[in-house]
Backbone as CSV, one residue per row, in Angstrom:
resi,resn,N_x,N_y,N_z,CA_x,CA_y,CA_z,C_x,C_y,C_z
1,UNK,187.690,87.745,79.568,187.772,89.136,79.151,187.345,89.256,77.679
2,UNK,186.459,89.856,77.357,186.197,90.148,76.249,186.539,91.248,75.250
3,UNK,186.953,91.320,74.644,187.852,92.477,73.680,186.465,92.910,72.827
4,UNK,186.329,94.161,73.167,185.198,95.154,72.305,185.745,95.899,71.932
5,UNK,185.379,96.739,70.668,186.124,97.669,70.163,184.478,98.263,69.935
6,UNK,183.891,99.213,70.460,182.663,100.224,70.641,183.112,101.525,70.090
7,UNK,182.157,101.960,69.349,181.809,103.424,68.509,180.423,103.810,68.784
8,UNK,180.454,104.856,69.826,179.393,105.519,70.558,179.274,106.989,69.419
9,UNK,178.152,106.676,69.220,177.594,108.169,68.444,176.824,108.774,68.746
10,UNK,176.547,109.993,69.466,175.243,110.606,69.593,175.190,111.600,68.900
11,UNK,173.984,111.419,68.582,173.078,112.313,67.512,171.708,113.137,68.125
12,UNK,171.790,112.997,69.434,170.811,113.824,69.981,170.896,114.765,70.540
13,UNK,169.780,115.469,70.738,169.470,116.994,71.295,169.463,116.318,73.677
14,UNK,169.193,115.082,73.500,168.951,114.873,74.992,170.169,115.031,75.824
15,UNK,170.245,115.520,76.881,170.760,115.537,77.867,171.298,114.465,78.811
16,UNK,170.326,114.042,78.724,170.369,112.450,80.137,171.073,111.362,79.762
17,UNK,171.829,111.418,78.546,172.385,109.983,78.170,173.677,109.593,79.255
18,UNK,173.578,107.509,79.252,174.391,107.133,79.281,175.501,107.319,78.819
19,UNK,176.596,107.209,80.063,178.133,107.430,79.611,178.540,106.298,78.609
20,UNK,179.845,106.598,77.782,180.572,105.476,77.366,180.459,103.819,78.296
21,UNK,181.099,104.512,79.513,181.488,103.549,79.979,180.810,102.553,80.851
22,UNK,179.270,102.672,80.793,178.218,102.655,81.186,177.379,101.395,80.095
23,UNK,177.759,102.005,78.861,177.079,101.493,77.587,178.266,100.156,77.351
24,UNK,179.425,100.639,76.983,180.121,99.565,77.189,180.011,98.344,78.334
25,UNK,180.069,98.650,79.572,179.190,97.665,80.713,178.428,96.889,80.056
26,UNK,177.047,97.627,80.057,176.195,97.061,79.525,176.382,95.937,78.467
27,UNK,176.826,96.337,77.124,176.885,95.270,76.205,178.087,94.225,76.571
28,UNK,179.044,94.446,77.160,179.634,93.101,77.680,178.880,92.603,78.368
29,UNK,178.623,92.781,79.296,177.225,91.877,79.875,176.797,90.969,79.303
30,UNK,176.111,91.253,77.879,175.248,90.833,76.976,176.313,90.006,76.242
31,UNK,177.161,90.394,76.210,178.324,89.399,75.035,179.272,88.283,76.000
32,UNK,178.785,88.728,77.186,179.335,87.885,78.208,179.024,86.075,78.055
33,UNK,180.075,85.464,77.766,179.657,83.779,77.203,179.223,83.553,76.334
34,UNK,178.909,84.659,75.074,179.040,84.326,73.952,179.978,84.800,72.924
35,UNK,180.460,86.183,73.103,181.442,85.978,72.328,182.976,86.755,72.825
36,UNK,183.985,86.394,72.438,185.401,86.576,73.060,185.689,87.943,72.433
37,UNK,185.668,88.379,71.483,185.451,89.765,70.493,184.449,90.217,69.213
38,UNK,184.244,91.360,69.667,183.247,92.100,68.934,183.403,93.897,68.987
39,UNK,182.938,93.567,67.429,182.911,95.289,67.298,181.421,95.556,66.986
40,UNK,181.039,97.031,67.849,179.803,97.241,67.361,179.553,98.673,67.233
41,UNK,178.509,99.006,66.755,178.298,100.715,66.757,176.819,100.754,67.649
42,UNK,177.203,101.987,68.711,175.617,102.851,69.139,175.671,104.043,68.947
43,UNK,174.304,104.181,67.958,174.035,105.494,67.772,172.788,106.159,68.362
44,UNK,172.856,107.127,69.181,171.956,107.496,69.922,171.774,108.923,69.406
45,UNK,170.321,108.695,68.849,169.390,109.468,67.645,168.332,110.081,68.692
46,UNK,167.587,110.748,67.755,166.368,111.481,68.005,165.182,110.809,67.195
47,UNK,163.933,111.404,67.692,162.728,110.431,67.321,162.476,110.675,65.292
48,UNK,163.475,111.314,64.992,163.163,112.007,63.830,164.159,110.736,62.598
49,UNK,165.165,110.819,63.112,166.039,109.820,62.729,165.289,108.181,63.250
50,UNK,165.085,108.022,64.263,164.740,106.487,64.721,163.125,106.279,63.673
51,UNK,162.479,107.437,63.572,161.377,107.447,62.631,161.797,106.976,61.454
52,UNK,162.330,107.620,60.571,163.205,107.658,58.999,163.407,106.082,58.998
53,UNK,164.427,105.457,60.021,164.886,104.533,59.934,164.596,103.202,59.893
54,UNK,163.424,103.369,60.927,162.274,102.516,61.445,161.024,102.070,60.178
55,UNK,161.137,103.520,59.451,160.630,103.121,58.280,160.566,102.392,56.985
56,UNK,161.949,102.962,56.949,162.901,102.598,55.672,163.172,101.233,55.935
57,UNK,163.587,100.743,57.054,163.676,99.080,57.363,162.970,98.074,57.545
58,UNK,161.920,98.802,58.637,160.845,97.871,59.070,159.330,98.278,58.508
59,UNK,159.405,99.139,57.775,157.842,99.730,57.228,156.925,100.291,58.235
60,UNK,157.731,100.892,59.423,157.015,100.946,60.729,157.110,102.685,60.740
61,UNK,156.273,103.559,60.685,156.311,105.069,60.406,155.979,105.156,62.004
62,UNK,157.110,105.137,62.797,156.932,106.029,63.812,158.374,105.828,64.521
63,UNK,158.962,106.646,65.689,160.197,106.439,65.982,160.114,105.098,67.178
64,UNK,161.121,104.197,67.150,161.195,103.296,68.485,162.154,103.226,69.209
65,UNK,162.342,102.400,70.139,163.573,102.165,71.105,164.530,101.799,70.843
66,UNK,164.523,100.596,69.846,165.999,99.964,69.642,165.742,99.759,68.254
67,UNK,167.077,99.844,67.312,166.834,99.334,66.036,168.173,98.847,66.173
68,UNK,168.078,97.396,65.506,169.678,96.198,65.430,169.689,96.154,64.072
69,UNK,170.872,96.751,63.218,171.417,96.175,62.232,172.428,94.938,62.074
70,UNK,172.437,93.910,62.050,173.450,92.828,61.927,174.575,93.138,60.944
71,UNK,175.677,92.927,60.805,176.572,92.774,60.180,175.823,91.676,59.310
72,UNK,176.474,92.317,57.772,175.804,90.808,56.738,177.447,90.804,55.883
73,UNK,177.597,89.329,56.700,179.150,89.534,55.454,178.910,87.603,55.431
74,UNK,179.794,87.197,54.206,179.997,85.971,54.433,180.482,85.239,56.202
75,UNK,180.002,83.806,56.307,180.423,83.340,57.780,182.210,82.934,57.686
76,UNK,182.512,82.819,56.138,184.117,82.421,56.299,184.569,83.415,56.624
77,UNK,184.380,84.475,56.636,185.259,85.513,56.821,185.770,85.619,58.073
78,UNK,184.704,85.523,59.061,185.003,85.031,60.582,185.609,86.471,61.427
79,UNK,184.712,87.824,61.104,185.005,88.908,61.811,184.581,89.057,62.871
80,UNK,184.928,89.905,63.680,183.999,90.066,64.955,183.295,91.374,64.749
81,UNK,183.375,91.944,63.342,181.983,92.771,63.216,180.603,92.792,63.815
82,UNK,179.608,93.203,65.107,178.331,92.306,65.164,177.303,93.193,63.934
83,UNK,177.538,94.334,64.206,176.713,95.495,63.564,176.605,96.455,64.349
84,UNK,175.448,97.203,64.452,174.668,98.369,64.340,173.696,98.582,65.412
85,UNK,173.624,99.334,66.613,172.135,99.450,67.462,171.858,100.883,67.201
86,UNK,170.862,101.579,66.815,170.557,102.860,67.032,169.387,102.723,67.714
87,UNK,169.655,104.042,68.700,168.635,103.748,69.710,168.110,105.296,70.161
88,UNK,166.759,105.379,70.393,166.273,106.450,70.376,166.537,106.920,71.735
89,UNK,166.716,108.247,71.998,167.235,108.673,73.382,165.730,109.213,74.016
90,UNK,164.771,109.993,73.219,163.768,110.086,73.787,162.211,109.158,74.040
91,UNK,162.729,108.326,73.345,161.716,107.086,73.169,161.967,106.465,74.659
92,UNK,163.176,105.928,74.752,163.798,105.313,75.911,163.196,106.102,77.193
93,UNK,163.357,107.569,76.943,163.264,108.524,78.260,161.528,108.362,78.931
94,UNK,161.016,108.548,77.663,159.503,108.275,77.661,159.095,106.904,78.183
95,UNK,159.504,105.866,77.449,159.329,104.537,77.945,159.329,104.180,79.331
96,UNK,160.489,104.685,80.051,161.224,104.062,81.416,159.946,104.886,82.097
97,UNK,159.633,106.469,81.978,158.151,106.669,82.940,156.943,106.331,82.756
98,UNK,156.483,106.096,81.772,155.324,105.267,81.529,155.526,103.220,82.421
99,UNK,156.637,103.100,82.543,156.906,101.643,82.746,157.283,102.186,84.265
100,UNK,157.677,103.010,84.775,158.040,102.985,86.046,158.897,102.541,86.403
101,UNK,160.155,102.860,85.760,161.681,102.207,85.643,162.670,103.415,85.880
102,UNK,163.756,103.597,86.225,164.669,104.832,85.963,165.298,104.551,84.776
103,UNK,165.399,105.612,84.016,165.824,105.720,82.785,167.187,104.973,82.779
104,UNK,168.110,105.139,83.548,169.598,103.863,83.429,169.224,102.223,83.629
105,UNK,168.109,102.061,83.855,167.709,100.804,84.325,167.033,100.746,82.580
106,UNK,165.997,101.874,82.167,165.668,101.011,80.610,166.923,101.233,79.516
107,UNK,168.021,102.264,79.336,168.817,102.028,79.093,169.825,101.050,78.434
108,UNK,170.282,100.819,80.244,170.693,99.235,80.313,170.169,98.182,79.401
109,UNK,168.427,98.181,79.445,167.564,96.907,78.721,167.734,97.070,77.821
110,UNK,167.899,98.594,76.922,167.881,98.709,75.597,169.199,98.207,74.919
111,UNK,170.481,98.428,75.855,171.348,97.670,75.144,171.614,96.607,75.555
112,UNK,171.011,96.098,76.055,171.324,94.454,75.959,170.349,93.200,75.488
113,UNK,169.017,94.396,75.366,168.237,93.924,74.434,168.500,93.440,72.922
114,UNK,169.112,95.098,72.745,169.534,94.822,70.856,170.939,94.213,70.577
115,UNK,171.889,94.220,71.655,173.012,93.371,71.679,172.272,92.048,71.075
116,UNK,171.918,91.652,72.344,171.327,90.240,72.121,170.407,90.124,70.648
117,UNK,170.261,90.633,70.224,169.480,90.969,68.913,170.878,90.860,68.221
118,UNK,172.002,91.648,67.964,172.694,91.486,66.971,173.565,89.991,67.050
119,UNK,173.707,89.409,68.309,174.087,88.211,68.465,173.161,86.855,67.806
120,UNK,171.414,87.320,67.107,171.053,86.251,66.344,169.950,86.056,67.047
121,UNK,169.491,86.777,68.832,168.364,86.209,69.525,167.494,87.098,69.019
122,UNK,165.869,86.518,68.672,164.912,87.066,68.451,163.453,86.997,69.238
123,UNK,162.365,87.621,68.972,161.298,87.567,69.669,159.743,87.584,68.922
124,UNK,160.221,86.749,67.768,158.816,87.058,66.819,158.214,85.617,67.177
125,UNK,158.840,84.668,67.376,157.846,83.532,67.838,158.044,83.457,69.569
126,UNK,156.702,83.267,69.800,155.994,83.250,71.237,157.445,82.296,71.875
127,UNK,158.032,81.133,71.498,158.674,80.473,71.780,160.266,81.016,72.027
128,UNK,160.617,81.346,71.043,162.138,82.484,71.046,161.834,83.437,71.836
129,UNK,160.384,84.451,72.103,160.560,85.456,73.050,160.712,84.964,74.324
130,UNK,160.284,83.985,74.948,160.653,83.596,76.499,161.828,83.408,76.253
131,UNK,162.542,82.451,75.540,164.200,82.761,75.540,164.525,83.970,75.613
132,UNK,164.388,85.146,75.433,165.210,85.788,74.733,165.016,86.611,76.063
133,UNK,163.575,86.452,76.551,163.229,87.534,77.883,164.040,86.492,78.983
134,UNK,163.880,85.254,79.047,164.997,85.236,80.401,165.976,85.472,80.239
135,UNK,166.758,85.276,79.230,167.872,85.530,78.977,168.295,87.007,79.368
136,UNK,167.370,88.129,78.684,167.398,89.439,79.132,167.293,89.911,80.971
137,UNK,166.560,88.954,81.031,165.873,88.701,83.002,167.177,88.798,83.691
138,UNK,167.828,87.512,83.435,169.275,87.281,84.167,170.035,88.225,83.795
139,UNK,170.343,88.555,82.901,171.439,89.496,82.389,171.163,91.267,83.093
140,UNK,170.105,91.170,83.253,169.544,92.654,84.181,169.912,92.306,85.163
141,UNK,169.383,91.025,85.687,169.168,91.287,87.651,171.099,90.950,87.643
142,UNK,171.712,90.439,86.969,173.523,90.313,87.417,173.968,91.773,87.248
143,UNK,173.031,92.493,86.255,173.951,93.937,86.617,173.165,95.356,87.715
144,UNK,172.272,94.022,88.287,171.546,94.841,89.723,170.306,95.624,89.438
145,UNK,169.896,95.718,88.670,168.732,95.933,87.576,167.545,95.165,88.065
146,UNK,166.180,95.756,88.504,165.372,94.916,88.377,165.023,94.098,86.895
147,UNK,163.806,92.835,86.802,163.487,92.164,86.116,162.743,93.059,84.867
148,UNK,163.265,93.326,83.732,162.722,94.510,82.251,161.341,94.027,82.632
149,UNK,160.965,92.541,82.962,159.340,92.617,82.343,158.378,92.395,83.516
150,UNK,158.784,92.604,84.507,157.898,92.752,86.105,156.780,93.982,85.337
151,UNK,155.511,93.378,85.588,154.437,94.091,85.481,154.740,95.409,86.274
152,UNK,153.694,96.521,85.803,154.072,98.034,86.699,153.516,97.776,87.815
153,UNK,152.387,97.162,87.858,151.931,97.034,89.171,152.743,96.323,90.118
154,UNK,153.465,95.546,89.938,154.275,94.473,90.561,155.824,95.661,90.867
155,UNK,155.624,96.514,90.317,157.320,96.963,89.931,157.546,97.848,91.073
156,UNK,158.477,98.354,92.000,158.596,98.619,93.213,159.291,99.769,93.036
């Protein structure tokens, strides 16, 4: 059993969002065998905010799907702080039909994507991204989810 303590924020104009208890799912999932407690925040923004933010952090001027802030504190301290996911609600909405996914299915990917992101996994070397995508692979298909990276053509 994993003890989460979750702070759901929405900040958007969208309609279609995931429930609490939905989002919570999700990131236990993702924290599932690695960690026993964690606190984290989702904030679910608009493309205007995920823009701003996206900028200001990553030098990237346009809005995206997931942004992971890590907790930065000393390791003695030994909190179960992880950090920060803000995640765009219409980016996501857009994404899942262009990919041919239902929006709770990219969702889902988005938080357990950037979970796994605030837990330390990354995808900038060719080598860490296959980790990080099976890792994401299994963790979808256990919560009944097809595979995030099945080609569209392949995708059913």
């Amino acid at each position: 059993m994993i003890d989460l303590t979750l702070d759901v924020q929405r900040a958007s104009r969208c309609t279609n969002l995931p429930s609490d208890e939905k989002i919570r799912t999700w990131v236990i999932n993702a924290l599932s065998g690695r960690k026993d407690e964690a606190e984290l925040a989702v904030r679910i923004v608009d493309e205007e905010e995920s823009q701003a933010l996206n900028a200001q952090y990553r030098g990237k001027d346009k809005p995206t799907n997931v942004l992971s802030f890590q907790a930065d504190f000393p390791a003695e301290l030994d909190l179960p702080l992880l950090g920060d996911l803000v995640i765009c609600a219409p980016v996501v909405e857009k994404e899942a039909e262009q990919q041919n996914k239902t929006t709770e299915a990219h969702w889902a990917h988005m938080l357990v994507h950037g979970t796994l992101h605030l837990l330390g996994y990354d995808h900038i070397k060719d080598s860490d991204a296959e980790i990080m995508e099976r890792l994401e692979t299994g963790l979808m298909t256990h919560l009944g989810f097809a595979d995030p990276y099945t080609p569209l053509d392949e995708a059913g």
